[in-house]
Kinemage of the C-alpha trace (Angstrom):
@kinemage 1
@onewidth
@group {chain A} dominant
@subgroup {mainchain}
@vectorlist {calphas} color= white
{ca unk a 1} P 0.000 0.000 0.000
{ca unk a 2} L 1.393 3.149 -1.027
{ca unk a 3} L 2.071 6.067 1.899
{ca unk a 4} L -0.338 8.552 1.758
{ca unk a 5} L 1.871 11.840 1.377
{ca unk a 6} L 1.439 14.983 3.922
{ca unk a 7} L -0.739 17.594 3.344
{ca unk a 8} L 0.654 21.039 3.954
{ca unk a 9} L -2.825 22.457 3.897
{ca unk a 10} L -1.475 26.236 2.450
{ca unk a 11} L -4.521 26.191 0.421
{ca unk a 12} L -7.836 27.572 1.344
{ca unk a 13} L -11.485 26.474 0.759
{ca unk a 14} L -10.761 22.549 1.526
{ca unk a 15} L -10.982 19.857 4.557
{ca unk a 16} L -7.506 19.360 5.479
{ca unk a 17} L -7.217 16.006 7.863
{ca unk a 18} L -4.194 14.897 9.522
{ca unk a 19} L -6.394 12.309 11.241
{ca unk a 20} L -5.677 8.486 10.572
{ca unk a 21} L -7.506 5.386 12.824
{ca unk a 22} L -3.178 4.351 13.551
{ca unk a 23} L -1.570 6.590 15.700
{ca unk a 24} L 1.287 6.370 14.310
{ca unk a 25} L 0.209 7.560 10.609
{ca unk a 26} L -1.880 10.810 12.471
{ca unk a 27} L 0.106 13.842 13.638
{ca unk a 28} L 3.256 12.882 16.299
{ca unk a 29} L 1.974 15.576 18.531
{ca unk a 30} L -0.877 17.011 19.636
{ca unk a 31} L -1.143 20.545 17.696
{ca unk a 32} L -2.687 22.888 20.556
{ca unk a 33} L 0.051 21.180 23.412
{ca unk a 34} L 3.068 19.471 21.646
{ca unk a 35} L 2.815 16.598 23.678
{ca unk a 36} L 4.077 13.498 21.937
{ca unk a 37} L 0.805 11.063 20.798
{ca unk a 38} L 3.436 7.920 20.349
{ca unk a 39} L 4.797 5.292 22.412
{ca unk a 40} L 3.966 3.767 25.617
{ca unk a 41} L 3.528 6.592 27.685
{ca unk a 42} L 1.926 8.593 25.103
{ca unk a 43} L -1.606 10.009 26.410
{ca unk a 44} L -4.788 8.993 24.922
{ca unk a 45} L -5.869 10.987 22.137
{ca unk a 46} L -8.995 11.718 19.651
{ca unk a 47} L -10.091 12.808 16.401
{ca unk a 48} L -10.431 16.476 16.619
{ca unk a 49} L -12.172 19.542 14.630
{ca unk a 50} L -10.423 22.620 14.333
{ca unk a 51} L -14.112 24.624 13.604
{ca unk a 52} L -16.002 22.210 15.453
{ca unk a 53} L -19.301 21.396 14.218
{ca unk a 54} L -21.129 22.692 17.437
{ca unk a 55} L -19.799 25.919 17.504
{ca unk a 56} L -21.537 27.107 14.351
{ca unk a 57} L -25.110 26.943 13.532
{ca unk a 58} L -25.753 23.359 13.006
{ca unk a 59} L -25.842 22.229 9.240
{ca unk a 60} L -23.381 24.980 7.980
{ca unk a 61} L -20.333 22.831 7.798
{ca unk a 62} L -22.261 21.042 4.858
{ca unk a 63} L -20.582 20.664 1.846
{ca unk a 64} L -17.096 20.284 2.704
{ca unk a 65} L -16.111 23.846 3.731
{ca unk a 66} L -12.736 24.544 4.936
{ca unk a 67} L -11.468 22.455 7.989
{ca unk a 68} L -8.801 20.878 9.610
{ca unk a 69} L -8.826 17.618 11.289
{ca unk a 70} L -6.050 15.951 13.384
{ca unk a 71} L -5.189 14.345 16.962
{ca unk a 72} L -5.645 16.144 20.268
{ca unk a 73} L -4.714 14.905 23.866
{ca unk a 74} L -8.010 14.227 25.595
{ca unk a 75} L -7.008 16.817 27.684
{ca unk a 76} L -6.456 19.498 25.028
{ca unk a 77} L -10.239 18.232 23.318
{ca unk a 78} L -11.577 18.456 26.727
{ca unk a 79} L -10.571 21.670 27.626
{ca unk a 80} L -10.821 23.255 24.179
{ca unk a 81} L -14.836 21.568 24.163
{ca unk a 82} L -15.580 23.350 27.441
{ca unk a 83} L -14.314 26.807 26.165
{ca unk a 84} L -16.041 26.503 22.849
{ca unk a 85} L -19.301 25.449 24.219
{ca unk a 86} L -19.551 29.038 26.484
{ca unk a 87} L -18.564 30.573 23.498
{ca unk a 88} L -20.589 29.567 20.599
{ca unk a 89} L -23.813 30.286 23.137
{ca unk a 90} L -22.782 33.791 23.884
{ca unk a 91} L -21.778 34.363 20.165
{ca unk a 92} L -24.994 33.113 18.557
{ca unk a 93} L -26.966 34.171 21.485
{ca unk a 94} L -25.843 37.840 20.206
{ca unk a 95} L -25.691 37.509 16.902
{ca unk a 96} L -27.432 39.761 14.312
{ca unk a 97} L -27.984 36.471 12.003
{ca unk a 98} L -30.865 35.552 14.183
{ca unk a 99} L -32.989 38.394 13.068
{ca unk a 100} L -32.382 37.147 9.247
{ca unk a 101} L -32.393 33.419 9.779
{ca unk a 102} L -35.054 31.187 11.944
{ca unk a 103} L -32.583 28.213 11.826
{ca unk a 104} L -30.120 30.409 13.971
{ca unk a 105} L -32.557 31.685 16.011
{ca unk a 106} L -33.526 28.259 16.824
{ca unk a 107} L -29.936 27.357 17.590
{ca unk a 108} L -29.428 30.608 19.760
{ca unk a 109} L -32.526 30.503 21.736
{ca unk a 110} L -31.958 26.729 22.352
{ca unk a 111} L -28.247 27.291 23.366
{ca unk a 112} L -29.108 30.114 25.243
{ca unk a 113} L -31.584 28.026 27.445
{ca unk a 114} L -29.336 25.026 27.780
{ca unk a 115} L -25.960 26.354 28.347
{ca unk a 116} L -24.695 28.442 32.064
{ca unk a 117} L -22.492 31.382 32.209
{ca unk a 118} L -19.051 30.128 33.619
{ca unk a 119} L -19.122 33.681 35.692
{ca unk a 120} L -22.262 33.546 36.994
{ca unk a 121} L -22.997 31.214 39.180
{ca unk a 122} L -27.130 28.976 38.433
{ca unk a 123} L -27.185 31.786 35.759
{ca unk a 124} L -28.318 30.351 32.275
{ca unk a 125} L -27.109 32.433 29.194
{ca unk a 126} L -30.260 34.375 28.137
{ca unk a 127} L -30.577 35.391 31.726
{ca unk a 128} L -27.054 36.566 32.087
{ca unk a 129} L -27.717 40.210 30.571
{ca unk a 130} L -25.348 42.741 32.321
{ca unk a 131} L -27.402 46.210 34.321
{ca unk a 132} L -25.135 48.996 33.980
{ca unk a 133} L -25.949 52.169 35.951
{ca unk a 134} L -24.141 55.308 35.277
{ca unk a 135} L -23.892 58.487 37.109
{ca unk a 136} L -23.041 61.600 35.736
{ca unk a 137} L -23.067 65.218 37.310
{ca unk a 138} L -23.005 68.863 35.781
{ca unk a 139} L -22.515 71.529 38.215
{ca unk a 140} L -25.820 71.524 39.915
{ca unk a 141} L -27.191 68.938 38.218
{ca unk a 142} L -27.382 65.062 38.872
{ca unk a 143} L -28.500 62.381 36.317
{ca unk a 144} L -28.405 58.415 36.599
{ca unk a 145} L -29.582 56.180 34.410
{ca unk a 146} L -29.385 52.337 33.747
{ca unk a 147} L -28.842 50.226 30.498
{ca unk a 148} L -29.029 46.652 29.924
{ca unk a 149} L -26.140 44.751 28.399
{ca unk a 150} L -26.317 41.441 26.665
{ca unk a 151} L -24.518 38.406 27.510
{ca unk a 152} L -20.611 38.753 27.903
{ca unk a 153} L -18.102 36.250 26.785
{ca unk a 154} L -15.826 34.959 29.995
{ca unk a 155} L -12.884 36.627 28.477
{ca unk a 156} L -10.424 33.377 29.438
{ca unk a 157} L -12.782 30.950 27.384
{ca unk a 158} L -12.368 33.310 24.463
{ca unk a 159} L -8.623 33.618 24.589
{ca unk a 160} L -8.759 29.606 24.982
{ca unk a 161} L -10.944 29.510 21.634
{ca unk a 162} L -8.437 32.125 19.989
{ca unk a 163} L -4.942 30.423 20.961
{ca unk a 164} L -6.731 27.273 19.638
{ca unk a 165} L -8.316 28.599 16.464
{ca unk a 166} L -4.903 30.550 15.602
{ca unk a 167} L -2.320 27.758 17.009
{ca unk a 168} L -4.451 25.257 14.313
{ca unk a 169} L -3.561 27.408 11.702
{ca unk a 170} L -0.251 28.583 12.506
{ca unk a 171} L 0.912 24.459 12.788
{ca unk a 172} L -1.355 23.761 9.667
{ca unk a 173} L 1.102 26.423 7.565
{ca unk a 174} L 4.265 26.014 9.273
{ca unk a 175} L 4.661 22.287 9.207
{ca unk a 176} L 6.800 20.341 6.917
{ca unk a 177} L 5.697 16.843 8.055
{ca unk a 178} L 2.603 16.344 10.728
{ca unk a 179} L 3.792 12.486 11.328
{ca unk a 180} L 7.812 13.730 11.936
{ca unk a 181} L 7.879 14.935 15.522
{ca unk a 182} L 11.057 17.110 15.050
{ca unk a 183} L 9.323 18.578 11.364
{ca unk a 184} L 6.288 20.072 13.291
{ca unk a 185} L 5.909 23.431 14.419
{ca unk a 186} L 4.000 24.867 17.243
{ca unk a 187} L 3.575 28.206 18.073
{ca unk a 188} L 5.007 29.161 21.311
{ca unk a 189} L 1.940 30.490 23.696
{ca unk a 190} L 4.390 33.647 24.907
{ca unk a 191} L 4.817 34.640 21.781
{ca unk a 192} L 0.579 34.765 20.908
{ca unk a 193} L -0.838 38.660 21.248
{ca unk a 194} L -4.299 38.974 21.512
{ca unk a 195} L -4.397 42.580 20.902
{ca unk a 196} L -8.419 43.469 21.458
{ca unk a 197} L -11.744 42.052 19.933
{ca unk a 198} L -15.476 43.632 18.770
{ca unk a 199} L -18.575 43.336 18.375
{ca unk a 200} L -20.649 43.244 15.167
{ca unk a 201} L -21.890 46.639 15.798
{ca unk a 202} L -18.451 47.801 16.306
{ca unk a 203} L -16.799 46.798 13.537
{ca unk a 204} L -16.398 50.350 12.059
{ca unk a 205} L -14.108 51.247 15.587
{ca unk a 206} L -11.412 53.595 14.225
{ca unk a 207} L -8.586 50.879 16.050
{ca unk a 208} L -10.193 47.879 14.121
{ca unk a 209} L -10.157 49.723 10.391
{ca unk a 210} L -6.642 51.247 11.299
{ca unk a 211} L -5.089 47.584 12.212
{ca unk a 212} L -7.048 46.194 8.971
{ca unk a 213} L -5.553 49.307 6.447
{ca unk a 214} L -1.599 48.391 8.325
{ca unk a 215} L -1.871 45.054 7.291
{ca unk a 216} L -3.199 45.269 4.363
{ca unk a 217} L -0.375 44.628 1.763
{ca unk a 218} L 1.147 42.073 4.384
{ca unk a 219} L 1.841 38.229 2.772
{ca unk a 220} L -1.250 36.396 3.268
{ca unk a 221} L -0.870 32.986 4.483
{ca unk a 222} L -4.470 31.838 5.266
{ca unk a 223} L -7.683 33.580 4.182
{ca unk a 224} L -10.534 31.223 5.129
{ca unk a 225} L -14.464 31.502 4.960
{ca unk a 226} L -15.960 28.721 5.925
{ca unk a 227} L -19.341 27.151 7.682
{ca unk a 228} L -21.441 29.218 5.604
{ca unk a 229} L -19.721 32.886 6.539
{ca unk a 230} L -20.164 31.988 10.280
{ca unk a 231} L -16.310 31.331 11.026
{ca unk a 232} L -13.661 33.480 9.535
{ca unk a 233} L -9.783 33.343 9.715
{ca unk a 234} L -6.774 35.024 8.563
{ca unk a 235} L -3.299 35.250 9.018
{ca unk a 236} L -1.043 37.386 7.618
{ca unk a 237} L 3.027 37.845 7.687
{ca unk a 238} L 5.721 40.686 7.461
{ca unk a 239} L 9.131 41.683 8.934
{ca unk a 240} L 7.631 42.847 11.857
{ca unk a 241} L 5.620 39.288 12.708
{ca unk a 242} L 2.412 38.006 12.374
{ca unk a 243} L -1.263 39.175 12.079
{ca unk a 244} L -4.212 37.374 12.916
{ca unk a 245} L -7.845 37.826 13.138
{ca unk a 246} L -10.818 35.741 13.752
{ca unk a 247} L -14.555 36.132 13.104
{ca unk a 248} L -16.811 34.283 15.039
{ca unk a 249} L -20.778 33.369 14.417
{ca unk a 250} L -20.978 36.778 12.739
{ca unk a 251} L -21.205 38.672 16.070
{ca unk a 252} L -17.273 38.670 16.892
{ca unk a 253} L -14.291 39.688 15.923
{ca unk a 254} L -10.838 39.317 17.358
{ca unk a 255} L -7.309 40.763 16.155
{ca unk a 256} L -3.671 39.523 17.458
{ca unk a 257} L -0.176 39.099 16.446
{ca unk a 258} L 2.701 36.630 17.077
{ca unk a 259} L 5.865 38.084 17.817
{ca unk a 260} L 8.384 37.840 20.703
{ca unk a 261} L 8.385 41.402 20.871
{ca unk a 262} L 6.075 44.373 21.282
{ca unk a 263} L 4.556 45.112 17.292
{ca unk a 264} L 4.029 48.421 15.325
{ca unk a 265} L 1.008 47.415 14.113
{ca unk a 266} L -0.936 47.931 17.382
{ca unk a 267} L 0.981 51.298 18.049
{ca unk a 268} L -0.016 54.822 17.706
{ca unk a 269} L -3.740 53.785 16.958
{ca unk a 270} L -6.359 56.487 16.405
{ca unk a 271} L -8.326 57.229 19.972
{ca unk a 272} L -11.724 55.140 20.230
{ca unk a 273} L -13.353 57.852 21.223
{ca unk a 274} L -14.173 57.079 25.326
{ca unk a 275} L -15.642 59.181 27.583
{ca unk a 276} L -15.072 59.281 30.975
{ca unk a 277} L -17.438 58.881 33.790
{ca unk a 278} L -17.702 58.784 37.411
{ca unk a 279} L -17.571 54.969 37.284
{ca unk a 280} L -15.364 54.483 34.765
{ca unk a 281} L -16.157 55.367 30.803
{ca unk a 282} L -17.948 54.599 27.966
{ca unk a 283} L -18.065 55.237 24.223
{ca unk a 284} L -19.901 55.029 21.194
{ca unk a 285} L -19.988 51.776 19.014
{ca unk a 286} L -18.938 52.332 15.572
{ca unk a 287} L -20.919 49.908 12.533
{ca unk a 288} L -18.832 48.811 9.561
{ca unk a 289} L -19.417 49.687 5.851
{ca unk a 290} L -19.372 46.095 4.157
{ca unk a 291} L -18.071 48.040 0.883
{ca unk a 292} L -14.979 48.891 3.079
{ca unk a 293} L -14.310 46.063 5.112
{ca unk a 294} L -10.641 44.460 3.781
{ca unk a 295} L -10.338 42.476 7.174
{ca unk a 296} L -10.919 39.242 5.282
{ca unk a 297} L -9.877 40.165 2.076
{ca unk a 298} L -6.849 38.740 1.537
{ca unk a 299} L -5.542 36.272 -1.402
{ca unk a 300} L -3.453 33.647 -0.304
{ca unk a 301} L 0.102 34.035 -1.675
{ca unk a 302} L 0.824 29.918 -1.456
């Protein structure tokens, strides 16, 4: 039987799957730890979805969209799992598709109902809305008022999604061999950035376009729309590092780097706008222009 050769995966648009039944013709190490899968004391391990199928409106994945499948560490699937399931409820819960689509809707409302907010304790999702009461004073006069906030992500399950998401990618592109232990390449969690993230109706914030325009002519290593538009990833490259940005359920968006150092790119960004108050500040949320957005534009180089 002839050896099935590696798949680099630099393409876009495709299911890339480093998964075999044998160990020992899957990945040597588990992409999102590096531990070794082989030998006798190797930990047990299972077949794994980079865009798993649960965190996106059921049914999109259809069709083979773009996604990579390999071996995790139980551990690693177990703790990624846990992280995406929080996630995907707030995400959908929020998201502007469920005033266009009954099937998310559906999916949101059910999630939202059968999911808990890791911060708040007995507290299911579409109870966990946020009351926000703001004082503000002007000489002799004194107003308060109070707004209601929707669900917010538990910002450590989110960076657990994003290292995940981005590691995936980062070993998908950068790896000669997936079965040679010493021709795989992980990327080193100290050198991740997770720079900020933003809501849908926030996607015109003066940072977020700024970031976008900087990296614009940067090599493009991954572009990837996939489960129907509801999971987006890119990563770009240049002198000065990496760039990276992830879309999530079309209610998200989240922008990074990987350096070892301190980047340009996230320097000397125009000011957001905030306001301060007497309990801390606030600003205005800034909508996208689709006709503008290059965030996910990019054309893969390789």
């Amino acid at each position: 039987m002839t050896e099935r050769a590696p798949v680099l995966g630099k393409q876009t648009g495709q299911t890339i799957s480093w998964h075999a039944p044998e160990v020992e013709r899957s990945n040597a190490c588990c992409v999102y730890c590096g531990v070794s899968l082989r030998g006798p004391d190797a930990p047990l391990s299972d077949k794994e979805h980079l865009i798993a199928r649960n965190f996106v409106p059921t049914g999109t994945m259809g069709g083979q969209p773009f996604n990579f499948i390999f071996r995790a560490c139980r551990q690693c699937n177990a703790r990624k799992a846990d992280a995406e399931r929080h996630v995907s409820s707030v995400t959908l819960f929020n998201s502007p598709a469920r005033l266009v689509d009954d099937r998310v809707n559906d999916i949101a409302l059910r999630k939202g109902r059968g999911d808990y907010h890791p911060s708040k304790k007995g507290v299911l999702i579409q109870e966990a809305h946020e009351n926000l009461s703001l004082d503000y004073s002007l000489g002799p006069l004194s107003v308060k008022f109070g707004m209601v906030a929707p669900p917010q992500l538990d910002k450590n399950k989110a960076g657990e999604v994003a290292f995940s998401h981005v590691q995936g990618l980062f070993t998908l592109i950068c790896t000669e061999d997936y079965r040679d232990p010493l021709k795989m390449r992980l990327l080193p969690q100290e050198q991740f950035i997770w720079y900020d993230w933003y809501a849908f109706d926030d996607w015109g914030n003066p940072q977020a376009l700024e970031i976008a325009n900087r990296v614009n002519d940067w090599e493009c290593l991954a572009n990837i729309v996939s489960a129907e538009g509801y999971f987006k990833a890119t990563l770009r490259r240049s002198d000065e590092g990496w760039f990276w940005a992830l879309e999530w359920n079309r209610q998200l968006r989240l922008v990074g780097g990987i350096s070892s150092s301190s980047m340009k790119v996230f320097e000397k960004l125009p000011d957001e706008g905030w306001v301060l108050t007497p309990s801390g500040r606030m600003r205005q949320h800034v909508p996208h222009r689709i006709e503008s957005d290059q965030l996910f534009a990019g054309v893969v180089s390789r």
